[in-house]
FIPA-145563 format. One record per residue (C-alpha): residue number from 1; residue in one letter; x negated, z negated, y negated. Coordinates in nm, 2 decimals. Last residue first. Example, Ala and Ser with C-alpha at 12.3 -4.5 7.8 and 13.67 -1.06 7.14 Angstrom:
site resi = 2	resn = S	px = -1.37	pz = -0.71	py = 0.11;
site resi = 1	resn = A	px = -1.23	pz = -0.78	py = 0.45;
END
This chain:
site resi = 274	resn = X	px = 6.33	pz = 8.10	py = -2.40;
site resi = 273	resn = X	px = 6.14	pz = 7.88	py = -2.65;
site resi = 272	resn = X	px = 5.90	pz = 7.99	py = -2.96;
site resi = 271	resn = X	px = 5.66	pz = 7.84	py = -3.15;
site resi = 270	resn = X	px = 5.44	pz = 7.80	py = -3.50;
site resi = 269	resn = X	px = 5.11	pz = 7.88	py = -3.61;
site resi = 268	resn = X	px = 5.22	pz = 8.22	py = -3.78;
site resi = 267	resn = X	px = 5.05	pz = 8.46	py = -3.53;
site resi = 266	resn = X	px = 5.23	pz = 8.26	py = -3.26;
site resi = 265	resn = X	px = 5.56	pz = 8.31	py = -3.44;
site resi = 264	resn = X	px = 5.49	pz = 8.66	py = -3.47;
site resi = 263	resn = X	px = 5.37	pz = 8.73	py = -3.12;
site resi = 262	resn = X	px = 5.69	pz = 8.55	py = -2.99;
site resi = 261	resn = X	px = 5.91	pz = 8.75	py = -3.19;
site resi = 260	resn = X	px = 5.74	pz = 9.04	py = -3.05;
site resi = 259	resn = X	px = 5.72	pz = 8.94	py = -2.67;
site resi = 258	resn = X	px = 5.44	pz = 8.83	py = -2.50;
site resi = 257	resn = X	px = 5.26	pz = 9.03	py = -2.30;
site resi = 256	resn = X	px = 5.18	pz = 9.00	py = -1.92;
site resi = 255	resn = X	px = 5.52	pz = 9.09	py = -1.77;
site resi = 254	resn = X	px = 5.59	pz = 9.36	py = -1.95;
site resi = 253	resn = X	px = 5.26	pz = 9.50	py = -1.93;
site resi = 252	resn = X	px = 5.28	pz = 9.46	py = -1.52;
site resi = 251	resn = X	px = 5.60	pz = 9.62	py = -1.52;
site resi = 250	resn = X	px = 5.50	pz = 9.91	py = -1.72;
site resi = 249	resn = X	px = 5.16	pz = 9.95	py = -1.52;
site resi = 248	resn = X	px = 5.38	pz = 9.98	py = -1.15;
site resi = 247	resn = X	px = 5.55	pz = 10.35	py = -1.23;
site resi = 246	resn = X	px = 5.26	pz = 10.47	py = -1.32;
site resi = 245	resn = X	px = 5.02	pz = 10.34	py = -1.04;
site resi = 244	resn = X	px = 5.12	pz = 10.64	py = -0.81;
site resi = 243	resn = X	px = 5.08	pz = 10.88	py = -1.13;
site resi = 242	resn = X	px = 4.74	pz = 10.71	py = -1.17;
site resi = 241	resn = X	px = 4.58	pz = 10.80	py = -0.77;
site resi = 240	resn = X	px = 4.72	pz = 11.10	py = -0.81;
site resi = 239	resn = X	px = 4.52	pz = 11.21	py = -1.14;
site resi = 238	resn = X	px = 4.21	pz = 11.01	py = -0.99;
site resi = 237	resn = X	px = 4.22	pz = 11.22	py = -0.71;
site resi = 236	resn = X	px = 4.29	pz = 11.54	py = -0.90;
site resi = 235	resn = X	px = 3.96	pz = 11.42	py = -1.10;
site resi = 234	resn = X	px = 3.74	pz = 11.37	py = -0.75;
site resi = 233	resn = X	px = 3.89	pz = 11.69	py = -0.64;
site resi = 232	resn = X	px = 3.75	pz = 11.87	py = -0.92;
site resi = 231	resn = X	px = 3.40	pz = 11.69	py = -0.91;
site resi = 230	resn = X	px = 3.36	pz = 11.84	py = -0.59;
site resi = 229	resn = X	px = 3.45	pz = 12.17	py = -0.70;
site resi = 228	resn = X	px = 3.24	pz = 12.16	py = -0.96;
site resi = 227	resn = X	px = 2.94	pz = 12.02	py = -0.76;
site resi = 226	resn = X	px = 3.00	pz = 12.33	py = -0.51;
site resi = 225	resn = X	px = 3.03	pz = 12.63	py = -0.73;
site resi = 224	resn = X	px = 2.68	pz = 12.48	py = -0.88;
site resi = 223	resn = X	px = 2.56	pz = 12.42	py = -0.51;
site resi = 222	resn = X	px = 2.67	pz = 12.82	py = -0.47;
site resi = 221	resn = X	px = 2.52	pz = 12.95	py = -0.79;
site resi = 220	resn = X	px = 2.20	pz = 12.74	py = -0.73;
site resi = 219	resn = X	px = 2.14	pz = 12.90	py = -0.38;
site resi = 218	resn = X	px = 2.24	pz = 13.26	py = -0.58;
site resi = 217	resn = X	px = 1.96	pz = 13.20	py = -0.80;
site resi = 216	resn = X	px = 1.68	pz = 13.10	py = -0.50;
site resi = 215	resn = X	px = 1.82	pz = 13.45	py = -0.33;
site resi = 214	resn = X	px = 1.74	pz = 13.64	py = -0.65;
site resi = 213	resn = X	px = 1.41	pz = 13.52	py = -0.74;
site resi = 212	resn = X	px = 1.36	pz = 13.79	py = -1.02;
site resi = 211	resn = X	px = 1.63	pz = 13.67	py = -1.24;
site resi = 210	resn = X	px = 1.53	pz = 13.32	py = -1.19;
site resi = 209	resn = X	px = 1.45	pz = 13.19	py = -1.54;
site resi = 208	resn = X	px = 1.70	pz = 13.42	py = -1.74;
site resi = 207	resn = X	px = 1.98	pz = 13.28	py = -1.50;
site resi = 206	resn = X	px = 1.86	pz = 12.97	py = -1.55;
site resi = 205	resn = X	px = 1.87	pz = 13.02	py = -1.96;
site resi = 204	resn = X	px = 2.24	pz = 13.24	py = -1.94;
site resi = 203	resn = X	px = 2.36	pz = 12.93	py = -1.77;
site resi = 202	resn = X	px = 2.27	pz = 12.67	py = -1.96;
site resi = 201	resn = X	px = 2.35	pz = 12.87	py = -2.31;
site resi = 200	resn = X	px = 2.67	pz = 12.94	py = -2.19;
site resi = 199	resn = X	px = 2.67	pz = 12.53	py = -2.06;
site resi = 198	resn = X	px = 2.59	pz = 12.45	py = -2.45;
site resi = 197	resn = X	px = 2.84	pz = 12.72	py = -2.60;
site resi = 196	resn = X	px = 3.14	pz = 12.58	py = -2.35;
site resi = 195	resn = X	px = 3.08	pz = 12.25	py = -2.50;
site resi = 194	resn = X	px = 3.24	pz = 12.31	py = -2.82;
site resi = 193	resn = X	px = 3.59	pz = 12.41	py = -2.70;
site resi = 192	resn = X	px = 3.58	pz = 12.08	py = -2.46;
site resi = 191	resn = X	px = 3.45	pz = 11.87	py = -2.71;
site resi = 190	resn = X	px = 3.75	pz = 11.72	py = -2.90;
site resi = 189	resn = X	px = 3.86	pz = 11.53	py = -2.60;
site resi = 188	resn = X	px = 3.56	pz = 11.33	py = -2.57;
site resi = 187	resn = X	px = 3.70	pz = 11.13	py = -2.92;
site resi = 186	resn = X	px = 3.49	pz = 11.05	py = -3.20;
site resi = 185	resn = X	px = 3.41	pz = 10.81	py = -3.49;
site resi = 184	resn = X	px = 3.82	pz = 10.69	py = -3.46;
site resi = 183	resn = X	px = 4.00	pz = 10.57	py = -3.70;
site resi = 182	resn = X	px = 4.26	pz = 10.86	py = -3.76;
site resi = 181	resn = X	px = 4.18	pz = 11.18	py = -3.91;
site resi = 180	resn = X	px = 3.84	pz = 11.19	py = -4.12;
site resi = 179	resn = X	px = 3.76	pz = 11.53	py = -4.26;
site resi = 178	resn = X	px = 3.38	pz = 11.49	py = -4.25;
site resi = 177	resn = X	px = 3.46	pz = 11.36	py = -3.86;
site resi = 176	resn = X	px = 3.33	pz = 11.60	py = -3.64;
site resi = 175	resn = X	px = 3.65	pz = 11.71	py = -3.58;
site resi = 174	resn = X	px = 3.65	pz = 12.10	py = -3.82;
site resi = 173	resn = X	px = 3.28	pz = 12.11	py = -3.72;
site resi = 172	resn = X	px = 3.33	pz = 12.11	py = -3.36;
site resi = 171	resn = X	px = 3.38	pz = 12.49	py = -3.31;
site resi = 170	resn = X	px = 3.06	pz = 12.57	py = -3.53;
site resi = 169	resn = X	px = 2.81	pz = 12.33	py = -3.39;
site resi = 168	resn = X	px = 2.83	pz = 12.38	py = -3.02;
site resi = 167	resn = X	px = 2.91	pz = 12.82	py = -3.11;
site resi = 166	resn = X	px = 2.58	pz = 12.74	py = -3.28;
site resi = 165	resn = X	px = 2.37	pz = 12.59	py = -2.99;
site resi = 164	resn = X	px = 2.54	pz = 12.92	py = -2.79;
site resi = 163	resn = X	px = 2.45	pz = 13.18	py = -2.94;
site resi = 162	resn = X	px = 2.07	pz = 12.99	py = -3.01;
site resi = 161	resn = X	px = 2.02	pz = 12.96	py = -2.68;
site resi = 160	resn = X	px = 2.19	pz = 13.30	py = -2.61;
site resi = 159	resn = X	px = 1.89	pz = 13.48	py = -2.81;
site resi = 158	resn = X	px = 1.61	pz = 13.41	py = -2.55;
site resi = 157	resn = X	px = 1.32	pz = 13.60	py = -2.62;
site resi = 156	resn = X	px = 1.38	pz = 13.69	py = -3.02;
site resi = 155	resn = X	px = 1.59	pz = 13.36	py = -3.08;
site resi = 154	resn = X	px = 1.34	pz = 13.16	py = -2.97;
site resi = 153	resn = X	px = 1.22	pz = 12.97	py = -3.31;
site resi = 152	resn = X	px = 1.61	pz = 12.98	py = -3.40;
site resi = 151	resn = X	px = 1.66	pz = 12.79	py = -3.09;
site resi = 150	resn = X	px = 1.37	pz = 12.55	py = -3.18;
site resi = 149	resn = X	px = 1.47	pz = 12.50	py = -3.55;
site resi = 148	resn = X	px = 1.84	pz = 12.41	py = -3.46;
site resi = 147	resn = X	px = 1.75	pz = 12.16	py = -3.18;
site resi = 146	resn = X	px = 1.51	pz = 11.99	py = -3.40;
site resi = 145	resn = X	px = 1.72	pz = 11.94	py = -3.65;
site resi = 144	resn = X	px = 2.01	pz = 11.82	py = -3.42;
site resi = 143	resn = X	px = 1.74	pz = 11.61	py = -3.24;
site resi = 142	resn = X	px = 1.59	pz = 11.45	py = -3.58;
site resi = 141	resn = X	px = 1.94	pz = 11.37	py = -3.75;
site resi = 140	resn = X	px = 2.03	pz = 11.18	py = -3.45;
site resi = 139	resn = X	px = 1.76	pz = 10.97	py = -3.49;
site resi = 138	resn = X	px = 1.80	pz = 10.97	py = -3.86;
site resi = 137	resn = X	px = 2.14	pz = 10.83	py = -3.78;
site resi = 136	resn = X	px = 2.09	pz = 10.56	py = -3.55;
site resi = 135	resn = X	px = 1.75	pz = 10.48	py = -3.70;
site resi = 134	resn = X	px = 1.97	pz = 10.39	py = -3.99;
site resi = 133	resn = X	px = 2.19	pz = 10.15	py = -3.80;
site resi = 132	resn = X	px = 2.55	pz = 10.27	py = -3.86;
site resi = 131	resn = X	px = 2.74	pz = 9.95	py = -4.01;
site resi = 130	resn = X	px = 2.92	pz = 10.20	py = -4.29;
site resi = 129	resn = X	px = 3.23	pz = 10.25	py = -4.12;
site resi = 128	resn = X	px = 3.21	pz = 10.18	py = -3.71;
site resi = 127	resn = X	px = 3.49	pz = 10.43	py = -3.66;
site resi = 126	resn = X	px = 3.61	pz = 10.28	py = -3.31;
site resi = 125	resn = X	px = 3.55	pz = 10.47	py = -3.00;
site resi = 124	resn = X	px = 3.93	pz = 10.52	py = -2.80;
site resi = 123	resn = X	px = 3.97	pz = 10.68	py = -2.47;
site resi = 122	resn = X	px = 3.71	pz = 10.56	py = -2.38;
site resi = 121	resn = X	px = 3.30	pz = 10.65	py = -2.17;
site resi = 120	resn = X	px = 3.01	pz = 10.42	py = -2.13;
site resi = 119	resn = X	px = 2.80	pz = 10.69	py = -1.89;
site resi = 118	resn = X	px = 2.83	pz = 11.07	py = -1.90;
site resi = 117	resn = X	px = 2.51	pz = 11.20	py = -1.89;
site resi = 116	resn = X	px = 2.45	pz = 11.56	py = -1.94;
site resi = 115	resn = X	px = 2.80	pz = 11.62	py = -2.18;
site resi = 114	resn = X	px = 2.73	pz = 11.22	py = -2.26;
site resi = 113	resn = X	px = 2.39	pz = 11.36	py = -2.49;
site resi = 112	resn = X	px = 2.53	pz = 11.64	py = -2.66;
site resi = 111	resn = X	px = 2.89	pz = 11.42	py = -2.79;
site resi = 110	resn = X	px = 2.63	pz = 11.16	py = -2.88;
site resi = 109	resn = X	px = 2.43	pz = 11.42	py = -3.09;
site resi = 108	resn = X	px = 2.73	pz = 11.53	py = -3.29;
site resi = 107	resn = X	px = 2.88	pz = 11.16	py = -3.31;
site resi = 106	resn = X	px = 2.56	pz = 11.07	py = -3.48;
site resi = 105	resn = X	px = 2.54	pz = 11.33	py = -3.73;
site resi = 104	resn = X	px = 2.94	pz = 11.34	py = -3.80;
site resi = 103	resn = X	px = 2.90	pz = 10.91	py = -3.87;
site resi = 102	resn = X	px = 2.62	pz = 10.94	py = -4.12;
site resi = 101	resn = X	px = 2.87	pz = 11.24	py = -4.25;
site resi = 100	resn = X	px = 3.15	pz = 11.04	py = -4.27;
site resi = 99	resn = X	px = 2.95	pz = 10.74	py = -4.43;
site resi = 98	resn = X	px = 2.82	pz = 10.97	py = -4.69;
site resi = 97	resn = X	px = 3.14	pz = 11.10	py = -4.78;
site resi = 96	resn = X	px = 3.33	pz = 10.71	py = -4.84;
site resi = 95	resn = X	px = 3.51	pz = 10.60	py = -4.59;
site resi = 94	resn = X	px = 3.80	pz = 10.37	py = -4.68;
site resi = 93	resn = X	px = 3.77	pz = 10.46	py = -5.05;
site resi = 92	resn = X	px = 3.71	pz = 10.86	py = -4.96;
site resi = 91	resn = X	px = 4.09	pz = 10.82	py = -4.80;
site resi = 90	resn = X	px = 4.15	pz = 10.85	py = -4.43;
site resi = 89	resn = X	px = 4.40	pz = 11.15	py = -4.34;
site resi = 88	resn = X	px = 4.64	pz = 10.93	py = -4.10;
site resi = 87	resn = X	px = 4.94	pz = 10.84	py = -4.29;
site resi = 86	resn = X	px = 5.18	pz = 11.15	py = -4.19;
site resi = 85	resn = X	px = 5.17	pz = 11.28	py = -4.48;
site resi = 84	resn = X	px = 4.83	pz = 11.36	py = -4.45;
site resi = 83	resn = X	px = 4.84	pz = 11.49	py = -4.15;
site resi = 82	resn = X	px = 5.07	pz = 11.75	py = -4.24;
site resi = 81	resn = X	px = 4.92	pz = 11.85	py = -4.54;
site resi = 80	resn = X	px = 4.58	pz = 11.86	py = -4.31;
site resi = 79	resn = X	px = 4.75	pz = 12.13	py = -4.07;
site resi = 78	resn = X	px = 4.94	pz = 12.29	py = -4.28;
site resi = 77	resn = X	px = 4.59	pz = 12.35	py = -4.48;
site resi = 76	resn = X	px = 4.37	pz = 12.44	py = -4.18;
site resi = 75	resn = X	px = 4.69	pz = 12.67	py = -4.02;
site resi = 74	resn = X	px = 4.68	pz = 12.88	py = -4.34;
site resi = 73	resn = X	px = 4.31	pz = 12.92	py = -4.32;
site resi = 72	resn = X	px = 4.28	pz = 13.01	py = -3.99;
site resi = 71	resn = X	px = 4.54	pz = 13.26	py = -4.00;
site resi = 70	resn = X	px = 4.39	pz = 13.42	py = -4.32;
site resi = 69	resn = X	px = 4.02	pz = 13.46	py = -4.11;
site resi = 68	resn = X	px = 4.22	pz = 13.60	py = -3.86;
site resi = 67	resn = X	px = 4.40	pz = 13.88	py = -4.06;
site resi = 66	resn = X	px = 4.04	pz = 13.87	py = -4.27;
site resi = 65	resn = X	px = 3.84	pz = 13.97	py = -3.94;
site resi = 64	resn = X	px = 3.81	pz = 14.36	py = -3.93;
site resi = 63	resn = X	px = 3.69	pz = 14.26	py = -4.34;
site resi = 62	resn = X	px = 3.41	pz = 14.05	py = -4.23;
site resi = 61	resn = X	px = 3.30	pz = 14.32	py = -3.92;
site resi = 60	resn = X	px = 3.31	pz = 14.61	py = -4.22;
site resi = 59	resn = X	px = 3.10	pz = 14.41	py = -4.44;
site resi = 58	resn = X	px = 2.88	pz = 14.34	py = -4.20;
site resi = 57	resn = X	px = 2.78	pz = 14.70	py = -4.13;
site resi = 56	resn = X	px = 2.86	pz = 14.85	py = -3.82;
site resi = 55	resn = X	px = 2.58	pz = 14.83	py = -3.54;
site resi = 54	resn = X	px = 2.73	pz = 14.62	py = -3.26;
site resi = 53	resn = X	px = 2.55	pz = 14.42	py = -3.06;
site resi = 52	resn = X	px = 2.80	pz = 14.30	py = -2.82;
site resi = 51	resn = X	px = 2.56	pz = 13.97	py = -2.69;
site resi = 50	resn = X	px = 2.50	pz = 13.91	py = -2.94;
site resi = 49	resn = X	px = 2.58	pz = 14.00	py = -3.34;
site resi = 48	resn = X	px = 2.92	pz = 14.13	py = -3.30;
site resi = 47	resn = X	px = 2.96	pz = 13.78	py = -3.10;
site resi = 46	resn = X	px = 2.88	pz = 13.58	py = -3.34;
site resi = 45	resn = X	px = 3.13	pz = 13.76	py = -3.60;
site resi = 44	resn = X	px = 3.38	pz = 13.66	py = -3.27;
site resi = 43	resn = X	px = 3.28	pz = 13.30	py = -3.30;
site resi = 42	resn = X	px = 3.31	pz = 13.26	py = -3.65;
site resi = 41	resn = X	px = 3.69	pz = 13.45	py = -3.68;
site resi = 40	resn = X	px = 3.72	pz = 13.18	py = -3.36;
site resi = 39	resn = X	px = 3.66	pz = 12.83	py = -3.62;
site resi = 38	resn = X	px = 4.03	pz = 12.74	py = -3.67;
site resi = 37	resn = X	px = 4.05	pz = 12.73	py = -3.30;
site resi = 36	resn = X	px = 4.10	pz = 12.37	py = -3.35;
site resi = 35	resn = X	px = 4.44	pz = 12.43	py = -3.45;
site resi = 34	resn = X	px = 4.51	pz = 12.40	py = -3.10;
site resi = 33	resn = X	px = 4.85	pz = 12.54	py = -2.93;
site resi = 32	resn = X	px = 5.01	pz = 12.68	py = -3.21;
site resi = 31	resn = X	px = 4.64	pz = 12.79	py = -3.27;
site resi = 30	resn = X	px = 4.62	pz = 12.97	py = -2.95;
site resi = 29	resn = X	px = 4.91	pz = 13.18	py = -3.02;
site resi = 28	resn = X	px = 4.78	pz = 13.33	py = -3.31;
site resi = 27	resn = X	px = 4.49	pz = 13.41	py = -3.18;
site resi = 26	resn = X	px = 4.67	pz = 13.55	py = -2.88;
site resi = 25	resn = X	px = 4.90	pz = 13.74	py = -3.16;
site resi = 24	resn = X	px = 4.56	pz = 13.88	py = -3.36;
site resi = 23	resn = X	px = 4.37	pz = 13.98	py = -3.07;
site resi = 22	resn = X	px = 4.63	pz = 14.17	py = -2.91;
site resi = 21	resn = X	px = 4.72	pz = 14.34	py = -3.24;
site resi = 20	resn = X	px = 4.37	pz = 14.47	py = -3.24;
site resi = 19	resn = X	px = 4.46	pz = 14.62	py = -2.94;
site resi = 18	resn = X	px = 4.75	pz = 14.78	py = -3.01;
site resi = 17	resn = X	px = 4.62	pz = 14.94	py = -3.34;
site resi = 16	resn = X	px = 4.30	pz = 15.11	py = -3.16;
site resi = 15	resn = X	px = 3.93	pz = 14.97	py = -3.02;
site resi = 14	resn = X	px = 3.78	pz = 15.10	py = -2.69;
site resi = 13	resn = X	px = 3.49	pz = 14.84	py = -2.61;
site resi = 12	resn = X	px = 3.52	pz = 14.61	py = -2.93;
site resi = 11	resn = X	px = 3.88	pz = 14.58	py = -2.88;
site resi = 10	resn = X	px = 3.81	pz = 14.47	py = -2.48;
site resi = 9	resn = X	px = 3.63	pz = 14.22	py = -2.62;
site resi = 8	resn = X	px = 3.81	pz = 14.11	py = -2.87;
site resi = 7	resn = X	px = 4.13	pz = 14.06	py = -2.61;
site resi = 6	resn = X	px = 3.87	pz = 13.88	py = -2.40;
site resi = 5	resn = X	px = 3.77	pz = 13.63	py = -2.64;
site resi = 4	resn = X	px = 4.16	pz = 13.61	py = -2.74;
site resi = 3	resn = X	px = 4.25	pz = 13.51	py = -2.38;
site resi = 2	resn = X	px = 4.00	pz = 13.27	py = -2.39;
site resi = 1	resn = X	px = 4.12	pz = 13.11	py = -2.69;
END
């Protein structure tokens, strides 16, 4: 994706056959690798607007996008035939559409409020269906809404808020949940694409605040350098720390659980011998 961004970029600046060739095989390449990407013909018409600026009419920056655009449609339909077949497209019985989008409002604001504090983390977050308190939901509702018409309130002084609130929006909509894959409300892993607009918008904002304070902005530049760097080692630690443990968690699972046949007859009210 980022290879793409830059591809664009460099498009935009001297553009020609070659490089808009670039743009189309890294795009192309990033969604055999993620066919979350669906949403980067969005992103790059975001871009035209700001930061590049450019002044061709819209039509023109639609139709520079339709080899994209079709990419991005063909891999959203392979993509959802193949899920479907595979079992794990959730029917409109199971959860109906208000429930999935109750659940895409709520998820959206949750995914926002663990990127600042990230407490009561898993790797699994069950779909709770239709038990989603309503104060939940218009709760969420209210910051997303309010979010929205702030950044669009500010757009004029401080356009990369609202750049980067909709990239936040626009890159998770295809996993928010209105398409419901698996039984899950949400999963963390489906926010690192979507996340980079909020921490663009971050950054561009504190730089913004301390442009004239130079010394004070490179201070926070370095202790920022420094707490990712820091939190770095503390996940390649973790990462070491489970490879050693690897080998060890299959014997202590085998060991632990029953067998099948012995789940069965358990389940069944009856027992088995060795």
């Amino acid at each position: 994706m980022l290879l793409t961004l830059v591809a664009y970029a460099g498009f935009v600046e001297r553009p020609g056959l070659v490089r808009r060739l670039a743009v189309v095989l890294l795009f192309a390449l990033g969604l055999l690798a993620k066919p979350m990407l669906v949403t980067l013909p969005v992103l790059l018409l975001m871009l035209d607007a700001w930061p590049l600026r450019r002044k061709e009419p819209w039509r023109h920056l639609v139709l520079e996008k339709a080899p994209l655009l079709a990419l991005s449609i063909a891999t959203g339909a392979l993509t959802f035939v193949a899920q479907r077949q595979g079992g794990t497209v959730g029917s409109l019985t199971i959860y109906p559409l208000g429930v999935r989008v109750a659940n895409a409002v709520v998820a959206t604001a949750t995914y926002l409020g663990k990127a600042f504090w990230p407490t009561r983390l898993a790797a699994f977050y069950p779909h709770p269906g239709a038990s989603l308190a309503a104060w939940k939901v218009a709760g969420s509702a209210l910051v997303l809404v309010t979010l929205t018409l702030w950044t669009i309130h500010v757009r004029r002084s401080r356009p990369y808020l609202l750049f980067g609130w909709a990239w936040y929006l626009v890159t998770l909509a295809p996993v928010v949940g209105i398409v419901q894959v698996g039984w899950q409300a949400r999963a963390d892993r489906y926010t690192y694409i979507p996340l980079i607009g909020i921490f663009l918008g971050v950054v561009w904002a504190v730089s913004d605040r301390f442009a004239d304070r130079p010394a004070l902005l490179g201070s926070l530049g370095m202790m920022g350098a420094l707490l990712i760097g820091t939190t770095a080692s503390g996940i390649c630690g973790f990462a070491l720390l489970g490879l050693g443990l690897s080998g060890l968690i299959p014997i202590i699972f085998s060991a632990a659980a029953p067998s099948s046949s012995s789940m069965c007859a358990t389940a069944s009210g009856g027992t088995t011998t060795s």
